[in-house]
C-alpha positions as CSV (number, residue, x, y, z in Angstrom):
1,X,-5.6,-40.1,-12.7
2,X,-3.4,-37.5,-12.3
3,X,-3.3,-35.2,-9.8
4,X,-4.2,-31.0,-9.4
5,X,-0.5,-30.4,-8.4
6,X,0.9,-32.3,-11.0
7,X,-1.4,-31.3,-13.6
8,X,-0.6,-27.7,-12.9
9,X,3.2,-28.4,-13.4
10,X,3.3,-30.5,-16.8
11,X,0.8,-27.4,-18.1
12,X,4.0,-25.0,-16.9
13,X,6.2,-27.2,-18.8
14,X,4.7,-27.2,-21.9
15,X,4.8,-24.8,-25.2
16,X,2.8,-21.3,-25.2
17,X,0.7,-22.3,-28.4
18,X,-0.5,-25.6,-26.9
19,X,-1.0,-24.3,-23.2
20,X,-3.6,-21.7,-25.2
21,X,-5.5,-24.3,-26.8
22,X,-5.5,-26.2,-23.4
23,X,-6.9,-23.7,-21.8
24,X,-9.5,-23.1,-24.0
25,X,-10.5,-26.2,-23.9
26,X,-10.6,-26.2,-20.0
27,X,-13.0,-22.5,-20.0
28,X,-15.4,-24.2,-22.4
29,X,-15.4,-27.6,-20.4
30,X,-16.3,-25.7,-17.0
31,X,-19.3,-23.6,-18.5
32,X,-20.9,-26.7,-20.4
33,X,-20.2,-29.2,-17.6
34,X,-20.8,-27.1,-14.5
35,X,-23.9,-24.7,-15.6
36,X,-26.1,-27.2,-13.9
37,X,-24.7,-27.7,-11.0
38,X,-24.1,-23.8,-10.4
39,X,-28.1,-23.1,-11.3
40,X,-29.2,-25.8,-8.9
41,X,-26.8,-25.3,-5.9
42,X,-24.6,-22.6,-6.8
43,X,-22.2,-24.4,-7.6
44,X,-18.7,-22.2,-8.8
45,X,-16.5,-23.5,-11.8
46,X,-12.7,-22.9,-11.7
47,X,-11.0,-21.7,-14.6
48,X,-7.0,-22.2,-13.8
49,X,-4.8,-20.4,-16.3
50,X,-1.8,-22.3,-15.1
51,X,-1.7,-22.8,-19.4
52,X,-0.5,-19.4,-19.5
53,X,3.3,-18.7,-18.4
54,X,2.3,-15.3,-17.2
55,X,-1.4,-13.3,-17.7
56,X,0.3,-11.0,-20.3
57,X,-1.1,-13.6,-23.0
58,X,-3.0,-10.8,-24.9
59,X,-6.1,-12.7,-26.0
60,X,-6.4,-13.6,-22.3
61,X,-9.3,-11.4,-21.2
62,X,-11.3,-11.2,-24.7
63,X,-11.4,-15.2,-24.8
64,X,-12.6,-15.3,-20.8
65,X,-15.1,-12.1,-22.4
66,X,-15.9,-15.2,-25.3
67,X,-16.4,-18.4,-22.8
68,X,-18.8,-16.7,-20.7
69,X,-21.1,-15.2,-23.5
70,X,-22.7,-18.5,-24.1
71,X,-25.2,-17.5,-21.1
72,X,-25.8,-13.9,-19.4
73,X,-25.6,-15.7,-15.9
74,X,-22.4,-17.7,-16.4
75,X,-20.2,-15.2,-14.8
76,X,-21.8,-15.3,-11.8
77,X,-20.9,-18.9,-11.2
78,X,-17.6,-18.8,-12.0
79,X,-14.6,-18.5,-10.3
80,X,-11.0,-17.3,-12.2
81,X,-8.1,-19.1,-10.2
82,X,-5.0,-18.3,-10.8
83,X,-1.4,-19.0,-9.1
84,X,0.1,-16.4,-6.9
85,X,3.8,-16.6,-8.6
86,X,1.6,-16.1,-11.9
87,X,0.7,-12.7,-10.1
88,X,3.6,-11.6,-9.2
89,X,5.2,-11.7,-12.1
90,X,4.3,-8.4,-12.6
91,X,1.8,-7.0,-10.1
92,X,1.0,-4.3,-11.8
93,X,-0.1,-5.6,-15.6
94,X,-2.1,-8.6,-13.2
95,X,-4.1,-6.4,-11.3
96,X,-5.5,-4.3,-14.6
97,X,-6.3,-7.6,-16.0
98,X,-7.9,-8.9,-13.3
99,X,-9.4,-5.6,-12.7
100,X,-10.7,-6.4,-16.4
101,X,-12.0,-9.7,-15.1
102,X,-13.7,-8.9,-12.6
103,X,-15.7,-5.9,-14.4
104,X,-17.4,-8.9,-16.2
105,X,-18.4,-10.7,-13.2
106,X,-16.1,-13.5,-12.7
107,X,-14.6,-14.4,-9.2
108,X,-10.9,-14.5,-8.6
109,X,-9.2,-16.3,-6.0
110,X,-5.1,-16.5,-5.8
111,X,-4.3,-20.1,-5.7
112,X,-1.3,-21.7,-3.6
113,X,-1.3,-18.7,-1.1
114,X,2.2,-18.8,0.5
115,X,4.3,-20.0,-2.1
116,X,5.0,-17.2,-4.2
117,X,6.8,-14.9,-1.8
118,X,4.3,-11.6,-2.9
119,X,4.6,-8.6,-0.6
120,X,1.6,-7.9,1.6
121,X,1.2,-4.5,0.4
122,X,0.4,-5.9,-2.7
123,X,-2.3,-8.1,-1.4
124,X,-4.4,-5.7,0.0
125,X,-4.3,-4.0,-3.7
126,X,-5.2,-7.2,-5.7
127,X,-8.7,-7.1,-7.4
128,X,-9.5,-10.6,-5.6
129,X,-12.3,-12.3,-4.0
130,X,-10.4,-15.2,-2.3
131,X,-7.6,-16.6,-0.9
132,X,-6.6,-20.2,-1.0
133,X,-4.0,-22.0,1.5
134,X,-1.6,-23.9,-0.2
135,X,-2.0,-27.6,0.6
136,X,1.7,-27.9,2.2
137,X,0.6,-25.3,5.0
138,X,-2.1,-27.4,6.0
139,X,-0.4,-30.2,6.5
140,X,2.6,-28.6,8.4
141,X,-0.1,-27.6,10.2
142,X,-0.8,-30.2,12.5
143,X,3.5,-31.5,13.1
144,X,3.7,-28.2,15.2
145,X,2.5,-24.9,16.9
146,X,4.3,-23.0,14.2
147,X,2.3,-24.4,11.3
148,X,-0.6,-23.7,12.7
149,X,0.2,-20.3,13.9
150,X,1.2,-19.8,10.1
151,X,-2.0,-20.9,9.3
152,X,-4.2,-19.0,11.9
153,X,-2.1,-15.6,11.0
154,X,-3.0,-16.0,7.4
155,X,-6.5,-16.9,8.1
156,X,-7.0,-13.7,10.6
157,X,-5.2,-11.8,7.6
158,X,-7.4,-12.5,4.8
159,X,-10.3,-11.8,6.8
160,X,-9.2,-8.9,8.0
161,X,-9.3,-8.1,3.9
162,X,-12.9,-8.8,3.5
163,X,-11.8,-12.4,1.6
164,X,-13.3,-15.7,1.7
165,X,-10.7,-18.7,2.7
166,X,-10.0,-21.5,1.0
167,X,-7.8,-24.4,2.6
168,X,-6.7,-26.6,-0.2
169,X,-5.4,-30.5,0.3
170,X,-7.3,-31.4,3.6
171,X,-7.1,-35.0,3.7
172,X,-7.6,-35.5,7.5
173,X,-10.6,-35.1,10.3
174,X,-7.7,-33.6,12.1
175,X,-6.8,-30.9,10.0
176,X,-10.8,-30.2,9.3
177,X,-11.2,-29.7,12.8
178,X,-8.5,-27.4,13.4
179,X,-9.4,-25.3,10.4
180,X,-13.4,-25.1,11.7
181,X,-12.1,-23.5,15.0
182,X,-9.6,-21.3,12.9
183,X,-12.8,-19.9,11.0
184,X,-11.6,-21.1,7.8
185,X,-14.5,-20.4,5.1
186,X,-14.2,-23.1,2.8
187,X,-12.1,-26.6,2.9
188,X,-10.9,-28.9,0.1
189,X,-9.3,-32.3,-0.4
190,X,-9.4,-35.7,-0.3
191,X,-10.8,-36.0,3.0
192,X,-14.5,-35.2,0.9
193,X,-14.3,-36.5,-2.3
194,X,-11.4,-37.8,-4.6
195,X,-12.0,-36.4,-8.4
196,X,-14.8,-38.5,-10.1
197,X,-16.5,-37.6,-13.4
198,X,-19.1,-35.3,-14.0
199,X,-21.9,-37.7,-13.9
200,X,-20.7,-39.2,-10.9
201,X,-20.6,-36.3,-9.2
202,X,-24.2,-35.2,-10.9
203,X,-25.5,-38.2,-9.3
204,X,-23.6,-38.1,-5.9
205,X,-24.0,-34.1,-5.1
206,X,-26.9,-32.8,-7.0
207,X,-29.2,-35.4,-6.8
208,X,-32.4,-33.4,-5.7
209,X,-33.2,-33.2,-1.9
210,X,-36.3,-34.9,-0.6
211,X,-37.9,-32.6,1.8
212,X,-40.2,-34.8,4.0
213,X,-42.9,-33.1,6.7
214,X,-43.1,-35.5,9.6
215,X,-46.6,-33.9,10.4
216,X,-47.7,-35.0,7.1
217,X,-46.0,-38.5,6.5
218,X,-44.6,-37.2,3.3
């Protein structure tokens, strides 16, 4: 199996025509296999354009406009994520096409926060919804007070921006500890669930939950 970092850097390394048709493939996969898990426990899909080298790929927006048109409420449940070294690029052609995005409905977090060197004066001015810690913070996070100072600051700072936080790569009950008293939003890593296929996780995390009333014996 191989893994979201590497995944990400053999798409970087491949040719523009078949990154396109990659990520096609990925949009349509997300909205077919992940429509019933966002109706039953809103559950948000990730579409992650690391198969474009840079968001000025012009049929970008109208082919995001195409995957979600299959259903009037898949917007709603998904979630655009996209690298912040892919931003930065340039800032200014990303934000009208995210801008673009977002006017349909879609969510967009910037992916690998930290890693990208972008100015913060440019953060406040990205159309974004999210933030997500790169996984190499959160581990230096725990081998010293600066990593988690790093980690608190950028925590306090996205708040401060009316954004949800993601910490990606949490693979220990140490780190998820630290980041519940940081106030981090949202966690992800090993430490939950290695990747499994859809029906495995169809089975594992939205079986239906059995409400039973004591009172009642039922």
């Amino acid at each position: 199996m191989v893994s979201p970092s590497a995944f990400g850097e053999s798409g970087a390394r491949t040719s523009v025509v078949a990154l396109a048709d990659l990520n096609d493939l990925q949009i349509e996969l997300d909205i077919s296999q992940t429509d019933f898990a966002r109706l039953k426990m809103n559950q948000r899909a990730e579409i992650i354009p690391e198969a474009f080298p840079s968001l000025k790929y012009s049929g970008f927006i109208a082919e995001i406009d195409e995957a979600i048109g299959i259903d009037a409420r898949a917007a709603g449940g998904l979630e655009l994520e996209i690298t912040e070294s892919v931003i930065m690029e340039d800032v200014r052609h990303s934000i009208a096409v995210l801008q673009s995005i977002r006017a349909m409905g879609v969510s967009i977090a910037i992916d690998d926060f930290g890693t990208g060197f972008s100015s913060l004066s440019y953060l406040a001015k990205l159309p974004v919804d999210t933030l997500k810690i790169d996984r190499s913070f959160v581990v230096d996070m725990t081998s010293g007070p600066q990593g988690l100072a790093l980690v608190s600051t950028i925590i306090t700072l996205a708040h401060s921006l009316k954004l949800n936080v993601v910490a990606e790569g949490v693979e220990t009950e140490e780190q998820s500890h630290l980041l519940r008293l940081l106030s981090c939003d949202e966690m992800q890593g090993f430490l939950f669930s290695k990747p499994v296929p859809s029906e495995i996780f169809e089975t594992r995390f939205l079986a239906p939950v059995i409400v039973r009333d004591p009172l009642r014996g039922t």
